[in-house]
Backbone as XML, in Angstrom:
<?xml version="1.0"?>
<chain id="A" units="angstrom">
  <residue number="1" name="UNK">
    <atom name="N" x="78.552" y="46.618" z="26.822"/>
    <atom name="CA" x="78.380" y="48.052" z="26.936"/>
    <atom name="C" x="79.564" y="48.623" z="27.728"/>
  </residue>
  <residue number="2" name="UNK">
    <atom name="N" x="79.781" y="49.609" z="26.993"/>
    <atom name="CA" x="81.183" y="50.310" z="27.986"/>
    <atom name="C" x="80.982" y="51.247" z="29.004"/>
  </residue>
  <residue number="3" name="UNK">
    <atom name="N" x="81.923" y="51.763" z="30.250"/>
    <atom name="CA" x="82.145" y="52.159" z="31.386"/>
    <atom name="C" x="80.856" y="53.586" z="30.522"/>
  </residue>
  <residue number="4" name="UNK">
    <atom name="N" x="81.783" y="54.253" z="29.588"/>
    <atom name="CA" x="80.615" y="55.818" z="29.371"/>
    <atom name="C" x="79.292" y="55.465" z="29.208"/>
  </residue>
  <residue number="5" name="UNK">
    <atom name="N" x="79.184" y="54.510" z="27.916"/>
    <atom name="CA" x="77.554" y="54.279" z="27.776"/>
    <atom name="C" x="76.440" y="54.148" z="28.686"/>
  </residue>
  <residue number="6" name="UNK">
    <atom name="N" x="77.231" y="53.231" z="29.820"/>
    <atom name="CA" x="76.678" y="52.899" z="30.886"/>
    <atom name="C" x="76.048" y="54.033" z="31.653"/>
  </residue>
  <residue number="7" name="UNK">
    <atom name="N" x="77.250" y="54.868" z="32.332"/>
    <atom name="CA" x="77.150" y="56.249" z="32.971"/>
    <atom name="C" x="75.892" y="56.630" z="31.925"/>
  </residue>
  <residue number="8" name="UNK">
    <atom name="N" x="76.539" y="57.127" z="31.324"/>
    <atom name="CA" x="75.328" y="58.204" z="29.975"/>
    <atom name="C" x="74.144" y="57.603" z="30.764"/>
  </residue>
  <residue number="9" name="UNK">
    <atom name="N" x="73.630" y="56.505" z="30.011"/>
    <atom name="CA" x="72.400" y="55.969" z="30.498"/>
    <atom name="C" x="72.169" y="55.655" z="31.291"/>
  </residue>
  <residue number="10" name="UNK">
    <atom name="N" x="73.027" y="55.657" z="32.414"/>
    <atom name="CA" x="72.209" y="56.306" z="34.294"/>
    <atom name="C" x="71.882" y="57.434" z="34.315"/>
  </residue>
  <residue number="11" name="UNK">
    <atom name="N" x="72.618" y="58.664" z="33.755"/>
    <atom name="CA" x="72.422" y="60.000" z="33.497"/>
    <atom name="C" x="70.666" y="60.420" z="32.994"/>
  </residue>
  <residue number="12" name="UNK">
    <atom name="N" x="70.654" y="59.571" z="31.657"/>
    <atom name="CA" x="69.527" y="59.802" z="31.357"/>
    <atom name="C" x="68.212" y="59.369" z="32.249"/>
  </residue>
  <residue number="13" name="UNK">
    <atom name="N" x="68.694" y="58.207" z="32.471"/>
    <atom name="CA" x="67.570" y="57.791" z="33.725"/>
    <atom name="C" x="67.546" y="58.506" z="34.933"/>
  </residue>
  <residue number="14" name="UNK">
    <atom name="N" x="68.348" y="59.118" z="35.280"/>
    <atom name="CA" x="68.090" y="59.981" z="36.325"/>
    <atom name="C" x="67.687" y="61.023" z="36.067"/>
  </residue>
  <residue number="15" name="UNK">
    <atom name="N" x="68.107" y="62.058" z="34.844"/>
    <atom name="CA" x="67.562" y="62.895" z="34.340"/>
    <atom name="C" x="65.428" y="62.938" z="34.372"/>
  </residue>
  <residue number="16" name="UNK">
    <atom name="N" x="65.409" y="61.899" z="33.829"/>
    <atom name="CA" x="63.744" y="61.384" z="33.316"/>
    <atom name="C" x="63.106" y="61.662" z="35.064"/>
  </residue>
  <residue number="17" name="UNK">
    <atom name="N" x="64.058" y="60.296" z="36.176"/>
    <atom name="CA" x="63.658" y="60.370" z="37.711"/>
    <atom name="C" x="62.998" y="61.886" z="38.413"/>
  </residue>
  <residue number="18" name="UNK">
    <atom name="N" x="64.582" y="62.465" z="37.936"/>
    <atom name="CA" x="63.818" y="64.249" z="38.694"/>
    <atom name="C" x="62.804" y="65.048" z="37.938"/>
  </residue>
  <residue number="19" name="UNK">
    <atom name="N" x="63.068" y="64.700" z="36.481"/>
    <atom name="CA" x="61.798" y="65.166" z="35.738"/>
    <atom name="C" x="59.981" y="64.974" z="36.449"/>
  </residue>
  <residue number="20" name="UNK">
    <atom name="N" x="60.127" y="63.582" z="36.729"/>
    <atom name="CA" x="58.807" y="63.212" z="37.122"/>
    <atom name="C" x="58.914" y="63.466" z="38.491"/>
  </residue>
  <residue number="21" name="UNK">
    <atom name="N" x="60.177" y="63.783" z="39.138"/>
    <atom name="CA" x="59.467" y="64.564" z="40.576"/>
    <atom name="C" x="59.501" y="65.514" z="40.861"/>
  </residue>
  <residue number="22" name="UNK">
    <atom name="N" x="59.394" y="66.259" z="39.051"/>
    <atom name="CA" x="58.941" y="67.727" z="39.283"/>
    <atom name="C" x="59.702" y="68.270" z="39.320"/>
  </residue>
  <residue number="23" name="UNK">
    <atom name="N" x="61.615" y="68.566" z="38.809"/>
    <atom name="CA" x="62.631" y="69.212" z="39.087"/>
    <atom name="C" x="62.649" y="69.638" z="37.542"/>
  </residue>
  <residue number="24" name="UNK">
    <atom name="N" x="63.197" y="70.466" z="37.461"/>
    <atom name="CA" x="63.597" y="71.173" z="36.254"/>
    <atom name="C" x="64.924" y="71.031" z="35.405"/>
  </residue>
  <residue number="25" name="UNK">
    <atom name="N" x="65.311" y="70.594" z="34.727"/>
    <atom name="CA" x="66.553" y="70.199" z="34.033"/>
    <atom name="C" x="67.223" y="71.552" z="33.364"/>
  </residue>
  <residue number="26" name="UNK">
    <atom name="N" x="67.956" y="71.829" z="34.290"/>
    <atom name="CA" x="68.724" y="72.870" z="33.477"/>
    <atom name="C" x="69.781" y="72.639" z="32.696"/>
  </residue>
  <residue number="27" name="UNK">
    <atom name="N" x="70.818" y="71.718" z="33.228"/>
    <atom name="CA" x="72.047" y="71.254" z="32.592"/>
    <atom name="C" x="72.322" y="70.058" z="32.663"/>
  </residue>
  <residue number="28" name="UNK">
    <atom name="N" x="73.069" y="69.251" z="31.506"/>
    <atom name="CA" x="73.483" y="67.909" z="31.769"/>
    <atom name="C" x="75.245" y="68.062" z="31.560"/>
  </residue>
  <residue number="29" name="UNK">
    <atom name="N" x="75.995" y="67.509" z="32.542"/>
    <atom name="CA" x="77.382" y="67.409" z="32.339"/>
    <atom name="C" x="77.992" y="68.521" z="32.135"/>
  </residue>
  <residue number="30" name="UNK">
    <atom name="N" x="77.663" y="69.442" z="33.284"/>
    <atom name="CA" x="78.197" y="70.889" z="33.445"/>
    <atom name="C" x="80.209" y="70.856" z="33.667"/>
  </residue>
  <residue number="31" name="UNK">
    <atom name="N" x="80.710" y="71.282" z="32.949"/>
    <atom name="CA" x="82.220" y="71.231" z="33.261"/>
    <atom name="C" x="82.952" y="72.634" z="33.317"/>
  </residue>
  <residue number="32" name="UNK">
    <atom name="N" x="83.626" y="72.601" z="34.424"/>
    <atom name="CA" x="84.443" y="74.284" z="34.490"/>
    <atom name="C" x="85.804" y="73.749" z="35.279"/>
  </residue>
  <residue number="33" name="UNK">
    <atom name="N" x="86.466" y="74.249" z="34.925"/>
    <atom name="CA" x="87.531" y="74.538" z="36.218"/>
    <atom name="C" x="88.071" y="72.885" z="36.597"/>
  </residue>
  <residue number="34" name="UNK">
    <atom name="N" x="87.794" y="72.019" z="35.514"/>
    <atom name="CA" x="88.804" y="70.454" z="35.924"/>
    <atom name="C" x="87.630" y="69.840" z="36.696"/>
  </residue>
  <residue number="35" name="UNK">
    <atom name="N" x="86.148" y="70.209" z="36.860"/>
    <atom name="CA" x="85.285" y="69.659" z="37.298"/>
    <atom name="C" x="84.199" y="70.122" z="36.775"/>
  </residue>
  <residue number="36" name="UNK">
    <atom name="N" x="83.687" y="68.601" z="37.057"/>
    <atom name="CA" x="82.033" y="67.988" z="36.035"/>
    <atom name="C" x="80.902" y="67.898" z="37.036"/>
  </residue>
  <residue number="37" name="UNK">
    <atom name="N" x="79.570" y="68.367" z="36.675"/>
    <atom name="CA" x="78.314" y="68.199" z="37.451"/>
    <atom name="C" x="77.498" y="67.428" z="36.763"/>
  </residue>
  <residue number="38" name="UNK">
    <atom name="N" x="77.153" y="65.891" z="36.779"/>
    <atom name="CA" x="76.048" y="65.384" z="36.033"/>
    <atom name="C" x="75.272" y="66.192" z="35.668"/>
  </residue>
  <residue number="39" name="UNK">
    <atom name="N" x="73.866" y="66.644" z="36.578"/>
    <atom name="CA" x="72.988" y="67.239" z="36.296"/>
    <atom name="C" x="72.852" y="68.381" z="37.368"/>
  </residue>
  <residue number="40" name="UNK">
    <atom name="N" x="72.700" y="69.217" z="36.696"/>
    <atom name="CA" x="72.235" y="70.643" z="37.252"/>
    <atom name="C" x="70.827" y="71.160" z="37.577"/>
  </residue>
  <residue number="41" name="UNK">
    <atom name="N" x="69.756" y="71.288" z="38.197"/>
    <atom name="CA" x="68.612" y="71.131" z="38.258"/>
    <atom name="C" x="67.686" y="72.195" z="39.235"/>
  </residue>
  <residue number="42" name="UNK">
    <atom name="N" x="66.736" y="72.445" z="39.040"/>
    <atom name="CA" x="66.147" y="73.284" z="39.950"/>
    <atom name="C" x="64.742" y="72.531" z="40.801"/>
  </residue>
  <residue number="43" name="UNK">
    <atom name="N" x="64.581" y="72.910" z="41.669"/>
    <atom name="CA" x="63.023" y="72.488" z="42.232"/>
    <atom name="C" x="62.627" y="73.847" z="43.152"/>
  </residue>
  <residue number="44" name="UNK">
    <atom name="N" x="61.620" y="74.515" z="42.817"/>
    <atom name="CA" x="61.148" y="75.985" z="44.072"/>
    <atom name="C" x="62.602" y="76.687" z="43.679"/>
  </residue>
  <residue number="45" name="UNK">
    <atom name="N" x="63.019" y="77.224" z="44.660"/>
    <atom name="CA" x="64.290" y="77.934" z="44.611"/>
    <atom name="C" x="65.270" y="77.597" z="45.489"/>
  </residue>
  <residue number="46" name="UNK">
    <atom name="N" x="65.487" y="76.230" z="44.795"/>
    <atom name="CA" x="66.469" y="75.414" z="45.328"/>
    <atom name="C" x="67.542" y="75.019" z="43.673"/>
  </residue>
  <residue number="47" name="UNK">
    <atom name="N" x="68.960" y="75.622" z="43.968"/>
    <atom name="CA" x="69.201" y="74.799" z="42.552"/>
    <atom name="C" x="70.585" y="73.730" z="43.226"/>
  </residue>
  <residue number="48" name="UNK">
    <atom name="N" x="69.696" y="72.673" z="42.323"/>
    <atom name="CA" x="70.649" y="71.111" z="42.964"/>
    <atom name="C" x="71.727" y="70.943" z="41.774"/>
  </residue>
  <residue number="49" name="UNK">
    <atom name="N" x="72.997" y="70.409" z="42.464"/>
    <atom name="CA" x="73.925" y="70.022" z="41.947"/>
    <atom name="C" x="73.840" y="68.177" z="41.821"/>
  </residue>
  <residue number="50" name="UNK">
    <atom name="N" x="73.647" y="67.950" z="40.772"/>
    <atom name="CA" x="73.644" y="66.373" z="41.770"/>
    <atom name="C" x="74.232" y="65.431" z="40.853"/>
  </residue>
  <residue number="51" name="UNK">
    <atom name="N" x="74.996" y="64.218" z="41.354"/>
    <atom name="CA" x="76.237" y="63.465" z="40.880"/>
    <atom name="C" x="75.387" y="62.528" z="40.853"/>
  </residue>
  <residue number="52" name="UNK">
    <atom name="N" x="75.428" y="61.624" z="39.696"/>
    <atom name="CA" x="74.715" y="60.385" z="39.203"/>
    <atom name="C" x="76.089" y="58.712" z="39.117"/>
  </residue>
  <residue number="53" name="UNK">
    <atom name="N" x="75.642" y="58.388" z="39.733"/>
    <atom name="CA" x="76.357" y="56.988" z="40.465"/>
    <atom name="C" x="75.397" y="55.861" z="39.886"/>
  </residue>
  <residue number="54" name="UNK">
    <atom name="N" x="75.641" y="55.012" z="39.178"/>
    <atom name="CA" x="75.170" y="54.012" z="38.059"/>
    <atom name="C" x="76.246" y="52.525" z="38.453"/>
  </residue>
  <residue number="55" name="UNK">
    <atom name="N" x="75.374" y="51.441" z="38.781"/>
    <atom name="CA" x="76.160" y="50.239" z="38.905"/>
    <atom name="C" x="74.668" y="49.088" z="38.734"/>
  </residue>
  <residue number="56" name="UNK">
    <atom name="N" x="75.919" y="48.070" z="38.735"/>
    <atom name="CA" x="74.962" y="46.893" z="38.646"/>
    <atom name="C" x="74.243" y="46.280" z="39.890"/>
  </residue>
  <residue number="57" name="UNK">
    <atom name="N" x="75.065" y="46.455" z="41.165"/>
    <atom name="CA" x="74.885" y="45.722" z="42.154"/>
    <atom name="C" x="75.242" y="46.853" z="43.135"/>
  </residue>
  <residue number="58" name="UNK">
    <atom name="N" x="74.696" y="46.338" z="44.560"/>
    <atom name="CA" x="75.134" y="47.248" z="45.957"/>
    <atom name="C" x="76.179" y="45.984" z="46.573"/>
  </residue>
  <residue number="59" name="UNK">
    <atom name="N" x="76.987" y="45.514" z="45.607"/>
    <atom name="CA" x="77.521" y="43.834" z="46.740"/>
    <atom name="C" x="78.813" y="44.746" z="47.242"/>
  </residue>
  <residue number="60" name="UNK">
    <atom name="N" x="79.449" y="46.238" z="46.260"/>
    <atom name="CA" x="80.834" y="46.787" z="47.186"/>
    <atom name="C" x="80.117" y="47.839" z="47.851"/>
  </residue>
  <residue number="61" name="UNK">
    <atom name="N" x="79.047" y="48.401" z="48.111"/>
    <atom name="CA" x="78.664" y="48.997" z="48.873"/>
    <atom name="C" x="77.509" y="50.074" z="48.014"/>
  </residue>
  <residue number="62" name="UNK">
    <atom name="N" x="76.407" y="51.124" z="48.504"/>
    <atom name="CA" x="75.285" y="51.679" z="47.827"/>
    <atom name="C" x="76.486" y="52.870" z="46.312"/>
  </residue>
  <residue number="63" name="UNK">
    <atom name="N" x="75.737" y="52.467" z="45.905"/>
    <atom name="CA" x="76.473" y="53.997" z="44.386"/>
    <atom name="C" x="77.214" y="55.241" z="44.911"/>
  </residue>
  <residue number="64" name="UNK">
    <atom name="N" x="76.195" y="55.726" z="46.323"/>
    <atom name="CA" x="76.366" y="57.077" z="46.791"/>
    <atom name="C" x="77.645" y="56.791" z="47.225"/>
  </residue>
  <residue number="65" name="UNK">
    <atom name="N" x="78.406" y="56.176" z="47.991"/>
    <atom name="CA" x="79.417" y="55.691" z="48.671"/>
    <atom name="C" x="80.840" y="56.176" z="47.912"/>
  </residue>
  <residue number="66" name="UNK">
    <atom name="N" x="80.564" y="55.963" z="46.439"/>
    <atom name="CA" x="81.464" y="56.201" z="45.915"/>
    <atom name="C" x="82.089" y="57.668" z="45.315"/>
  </residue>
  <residue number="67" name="UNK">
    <atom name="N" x="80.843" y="58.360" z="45.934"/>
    <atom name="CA" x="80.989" y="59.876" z="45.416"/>
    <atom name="C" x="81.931" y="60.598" z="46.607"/>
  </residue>
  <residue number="68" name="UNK">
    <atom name="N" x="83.346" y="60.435" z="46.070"/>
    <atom name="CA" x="84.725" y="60.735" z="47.175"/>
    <atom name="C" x="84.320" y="61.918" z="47.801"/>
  </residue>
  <residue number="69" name="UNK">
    <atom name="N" x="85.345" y="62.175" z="48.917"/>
    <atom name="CA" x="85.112" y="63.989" z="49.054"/>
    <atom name="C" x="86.115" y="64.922" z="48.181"/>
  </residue>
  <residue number="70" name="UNK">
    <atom name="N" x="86.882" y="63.874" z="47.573"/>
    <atom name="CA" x="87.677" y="65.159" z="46.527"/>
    <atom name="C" x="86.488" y="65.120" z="45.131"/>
  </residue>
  <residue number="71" name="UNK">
    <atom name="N" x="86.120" y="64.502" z="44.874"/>
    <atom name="CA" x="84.874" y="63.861" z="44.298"/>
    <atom name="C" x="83.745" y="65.614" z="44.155"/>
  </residue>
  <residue number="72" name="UNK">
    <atom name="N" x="83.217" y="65.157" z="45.714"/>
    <atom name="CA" x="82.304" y="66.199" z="46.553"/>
    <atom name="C" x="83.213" y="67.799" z="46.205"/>
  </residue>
  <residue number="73" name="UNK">
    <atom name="N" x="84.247" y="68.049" z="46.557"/>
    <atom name="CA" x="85.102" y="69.422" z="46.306"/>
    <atom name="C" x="85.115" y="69.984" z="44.941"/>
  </residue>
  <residue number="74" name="UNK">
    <atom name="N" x="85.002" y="68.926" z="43.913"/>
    <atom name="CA" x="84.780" y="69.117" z="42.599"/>
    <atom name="C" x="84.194" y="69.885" z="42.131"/>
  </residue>
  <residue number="75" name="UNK">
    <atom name="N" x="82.664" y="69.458" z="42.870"/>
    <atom name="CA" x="81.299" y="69.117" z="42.814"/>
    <atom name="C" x="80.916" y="70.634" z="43.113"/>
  </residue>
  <residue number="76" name="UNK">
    <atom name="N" x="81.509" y="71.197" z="44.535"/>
    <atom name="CA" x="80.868" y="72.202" z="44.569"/>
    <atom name="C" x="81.918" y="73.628" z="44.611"/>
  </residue>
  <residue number="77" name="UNK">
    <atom name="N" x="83.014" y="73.628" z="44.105"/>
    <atom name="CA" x="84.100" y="74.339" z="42.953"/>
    <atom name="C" x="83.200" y="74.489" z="41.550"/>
  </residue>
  <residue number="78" name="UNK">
    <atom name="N" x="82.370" y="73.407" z="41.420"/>
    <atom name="CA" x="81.812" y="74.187" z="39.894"/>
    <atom name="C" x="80.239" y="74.640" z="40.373"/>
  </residue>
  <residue number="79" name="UNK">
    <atom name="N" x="80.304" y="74.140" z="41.190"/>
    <atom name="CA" x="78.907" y="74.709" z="41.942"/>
    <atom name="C" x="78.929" y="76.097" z="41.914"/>
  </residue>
  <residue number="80" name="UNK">
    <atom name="N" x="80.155" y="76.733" z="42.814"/>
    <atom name="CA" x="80.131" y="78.518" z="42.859"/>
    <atom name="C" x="80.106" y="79.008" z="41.654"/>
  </residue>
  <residue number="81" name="UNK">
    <atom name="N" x="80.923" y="78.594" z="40.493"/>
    <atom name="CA" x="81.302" y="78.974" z="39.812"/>
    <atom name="C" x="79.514" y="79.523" z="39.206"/>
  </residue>
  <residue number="82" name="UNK">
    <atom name="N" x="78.997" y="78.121" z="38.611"/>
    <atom name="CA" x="77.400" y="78.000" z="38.215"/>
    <atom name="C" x="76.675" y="79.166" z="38.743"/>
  </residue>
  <residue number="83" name="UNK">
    <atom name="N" x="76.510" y="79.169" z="40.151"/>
    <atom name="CA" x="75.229" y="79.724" z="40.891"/>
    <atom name="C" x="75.407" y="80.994" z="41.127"/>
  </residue>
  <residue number="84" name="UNK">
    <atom name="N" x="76.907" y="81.700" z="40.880"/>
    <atom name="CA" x="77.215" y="82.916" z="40.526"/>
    <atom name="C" x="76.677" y="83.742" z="39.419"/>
  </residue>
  <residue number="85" name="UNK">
    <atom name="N" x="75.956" y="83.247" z="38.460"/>
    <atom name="CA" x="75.549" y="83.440" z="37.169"/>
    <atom name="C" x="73.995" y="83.975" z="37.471"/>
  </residue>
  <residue number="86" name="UNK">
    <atom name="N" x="73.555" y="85.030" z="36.759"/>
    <atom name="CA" x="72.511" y="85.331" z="36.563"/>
    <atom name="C" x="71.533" y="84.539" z="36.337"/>
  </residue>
  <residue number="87" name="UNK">
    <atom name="N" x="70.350" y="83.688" z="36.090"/>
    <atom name="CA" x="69.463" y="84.336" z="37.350"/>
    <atom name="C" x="69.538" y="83.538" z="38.555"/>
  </residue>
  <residue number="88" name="UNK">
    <atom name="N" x="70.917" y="82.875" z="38.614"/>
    <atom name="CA" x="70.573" y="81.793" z="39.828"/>
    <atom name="C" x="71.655" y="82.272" z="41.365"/>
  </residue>
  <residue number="89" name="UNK">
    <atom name="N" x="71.444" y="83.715" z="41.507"/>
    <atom name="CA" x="72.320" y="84.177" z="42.811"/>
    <atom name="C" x="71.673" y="83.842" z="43.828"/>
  </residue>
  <residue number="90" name="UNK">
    <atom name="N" x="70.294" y="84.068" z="43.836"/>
    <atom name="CA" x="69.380" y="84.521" z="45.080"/>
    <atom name="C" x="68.644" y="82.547" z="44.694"/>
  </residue>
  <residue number="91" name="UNK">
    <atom name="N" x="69.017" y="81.916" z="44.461"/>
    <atom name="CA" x="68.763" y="80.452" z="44.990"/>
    <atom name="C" x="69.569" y="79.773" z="45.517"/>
  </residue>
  <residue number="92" name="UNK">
    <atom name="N" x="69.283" y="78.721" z="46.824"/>
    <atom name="CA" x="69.699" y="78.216" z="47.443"/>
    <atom name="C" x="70.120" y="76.965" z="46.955"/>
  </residue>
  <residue number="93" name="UNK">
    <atom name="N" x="71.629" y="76.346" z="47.727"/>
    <atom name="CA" x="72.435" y="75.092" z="46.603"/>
    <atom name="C" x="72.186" y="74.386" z="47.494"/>
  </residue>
  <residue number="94" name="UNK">
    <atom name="N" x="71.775" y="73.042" z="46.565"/>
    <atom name="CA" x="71.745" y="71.865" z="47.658"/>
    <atom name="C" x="72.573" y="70.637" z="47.034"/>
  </residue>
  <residue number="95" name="UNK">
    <atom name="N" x="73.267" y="69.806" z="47.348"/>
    <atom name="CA" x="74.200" y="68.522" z="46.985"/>
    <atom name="C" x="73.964" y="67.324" z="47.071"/>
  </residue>
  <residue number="96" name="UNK">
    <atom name="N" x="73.124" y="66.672" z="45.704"/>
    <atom name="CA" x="72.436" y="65.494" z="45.757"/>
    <atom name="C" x="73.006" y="64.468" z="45.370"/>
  </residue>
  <residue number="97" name="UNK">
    <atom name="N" x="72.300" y="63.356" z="45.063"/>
    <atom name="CA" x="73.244" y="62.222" z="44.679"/>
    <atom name="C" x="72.134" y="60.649" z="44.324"/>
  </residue>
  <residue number="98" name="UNK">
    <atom name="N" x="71.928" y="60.466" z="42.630"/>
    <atom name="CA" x="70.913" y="59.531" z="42.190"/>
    <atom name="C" x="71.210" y="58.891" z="41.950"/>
  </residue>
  <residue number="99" name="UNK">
    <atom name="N" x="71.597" y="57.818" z="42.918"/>
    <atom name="CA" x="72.047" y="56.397" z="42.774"/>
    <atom name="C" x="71.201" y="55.901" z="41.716"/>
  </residue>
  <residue number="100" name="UNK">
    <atom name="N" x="71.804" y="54.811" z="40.655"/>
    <atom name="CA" x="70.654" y="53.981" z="39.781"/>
    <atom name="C" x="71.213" y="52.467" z="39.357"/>
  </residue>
  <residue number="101" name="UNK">
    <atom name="N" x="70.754" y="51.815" z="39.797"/>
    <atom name="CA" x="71.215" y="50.518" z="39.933"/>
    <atom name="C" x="70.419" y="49.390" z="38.914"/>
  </residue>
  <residue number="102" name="UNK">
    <atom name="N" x="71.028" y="48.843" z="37.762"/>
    <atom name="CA" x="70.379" y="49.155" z="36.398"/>
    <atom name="C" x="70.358" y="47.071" z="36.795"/>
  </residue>
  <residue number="103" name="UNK">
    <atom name="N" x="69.573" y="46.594" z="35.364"/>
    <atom name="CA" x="69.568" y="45.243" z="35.311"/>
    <atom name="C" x="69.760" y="44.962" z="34.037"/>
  </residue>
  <residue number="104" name="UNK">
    <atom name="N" x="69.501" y="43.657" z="33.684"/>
    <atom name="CA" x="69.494" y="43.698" z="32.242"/>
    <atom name="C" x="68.327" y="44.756" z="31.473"/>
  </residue>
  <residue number="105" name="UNK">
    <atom name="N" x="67.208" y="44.922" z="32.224"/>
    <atom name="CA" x="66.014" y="45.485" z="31.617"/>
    <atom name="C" x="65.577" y="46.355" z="31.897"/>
  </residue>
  <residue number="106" name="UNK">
    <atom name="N" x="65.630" y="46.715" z="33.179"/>
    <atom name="CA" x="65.307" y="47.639" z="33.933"/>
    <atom name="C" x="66.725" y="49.026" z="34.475"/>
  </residue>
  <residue number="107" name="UNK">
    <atom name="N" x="66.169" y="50.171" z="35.412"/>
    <atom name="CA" x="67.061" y="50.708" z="35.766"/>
    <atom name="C" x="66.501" y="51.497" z="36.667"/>
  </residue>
  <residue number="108" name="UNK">
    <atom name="N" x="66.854" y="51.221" z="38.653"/>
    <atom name="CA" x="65.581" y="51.589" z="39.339"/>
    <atom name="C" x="66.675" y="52.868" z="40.008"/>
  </residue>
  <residue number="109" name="UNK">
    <atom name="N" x="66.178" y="54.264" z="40.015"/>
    <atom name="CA" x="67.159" y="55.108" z="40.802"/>
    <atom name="C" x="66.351" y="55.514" z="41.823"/>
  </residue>
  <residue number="110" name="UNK">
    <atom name="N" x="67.597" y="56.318" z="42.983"/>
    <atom name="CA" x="67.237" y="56.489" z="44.921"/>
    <atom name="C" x="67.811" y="57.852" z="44.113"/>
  </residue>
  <residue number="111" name="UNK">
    <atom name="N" x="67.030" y="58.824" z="45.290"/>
    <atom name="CA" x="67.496" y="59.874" z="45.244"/>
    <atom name="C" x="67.781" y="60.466" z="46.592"/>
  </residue>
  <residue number="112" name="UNK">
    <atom name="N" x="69.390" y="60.691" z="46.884"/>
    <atom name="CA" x="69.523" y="61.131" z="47.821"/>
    <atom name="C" x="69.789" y="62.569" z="48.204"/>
  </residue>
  <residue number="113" name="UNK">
    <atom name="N" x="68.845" y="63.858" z="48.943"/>
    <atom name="CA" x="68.891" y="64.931" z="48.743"/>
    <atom name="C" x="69.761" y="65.349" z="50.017"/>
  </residue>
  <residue number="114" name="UNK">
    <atom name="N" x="70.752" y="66.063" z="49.848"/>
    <atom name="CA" x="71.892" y="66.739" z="51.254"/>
    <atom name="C" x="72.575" y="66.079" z="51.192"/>
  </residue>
  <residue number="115" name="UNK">
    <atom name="N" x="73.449" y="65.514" z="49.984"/>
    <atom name="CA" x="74.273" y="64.201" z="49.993"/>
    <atom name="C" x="75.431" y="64.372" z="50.789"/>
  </residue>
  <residue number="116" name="UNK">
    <atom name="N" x="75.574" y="65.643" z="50.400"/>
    <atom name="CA" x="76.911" y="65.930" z="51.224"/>
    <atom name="C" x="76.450" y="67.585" z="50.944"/>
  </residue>
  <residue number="117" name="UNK">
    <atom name="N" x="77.907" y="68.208" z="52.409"/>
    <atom name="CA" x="77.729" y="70.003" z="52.351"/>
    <atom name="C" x="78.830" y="70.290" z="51.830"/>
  </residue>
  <residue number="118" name="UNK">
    <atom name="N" x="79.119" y="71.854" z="51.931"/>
    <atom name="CA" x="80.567" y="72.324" z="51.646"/>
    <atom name="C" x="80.983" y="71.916" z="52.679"/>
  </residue>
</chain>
């Protein structure tokens, strides 16, 4: 399986993760401005930006680790851009991050909420 497929299908599994804890899927693979948002999402009136990190193992360190801060600047450069948009002014942004650490069979994701700020 290759580097995208892989991603993709952490994507989706994380997608399904916030589904069942009740978050709302607004966007998958939001891109503006030379930067990408996995998933775009709402919960109450909170709308989350959140970067999906997919590996086999924690042996070079947890998924989240790898989400740089030029990474993070990306992240929330397309963030303004997004939450500027009708109807999502008057909700609050938060910067998450769903680690999912897959097996041959399985694929178990962490969800980390305040991953990082501006």
């Amino acid at each position: 399986m290759d580097k995208k497929t892989i991603g993709l299908n952490g994507e989706q599994a994380a997608a399904a993760y916030l589904r069942n804890k009740g978050f709302k899927i607004i966007q998958a693979n939001y891109r503006v401005a030379g930067a990408e948002v996995d998933i775009i999402a709402s919960t109450g009136d909170i709308l989350c930006f959140i970067e999906v990190k997919t590996r086999k193992t924690c042996d070079y360190g947890a998924p989240e680790a790898f989400v740089t801060r030029a990474k993070q600047l990306k992240i929330i450069r397309a963030a303004k851009v997004f939450s500027a948009r009708k109807p999502y002014r008057e909700y609050r942004v938060r910067f998450d991050v769903v680690s999912v650490l897959r097996s041959a069979d399985t694929m178990a994701c962490d969800h980390l909420e305040n991953a990082f700020e501006e």
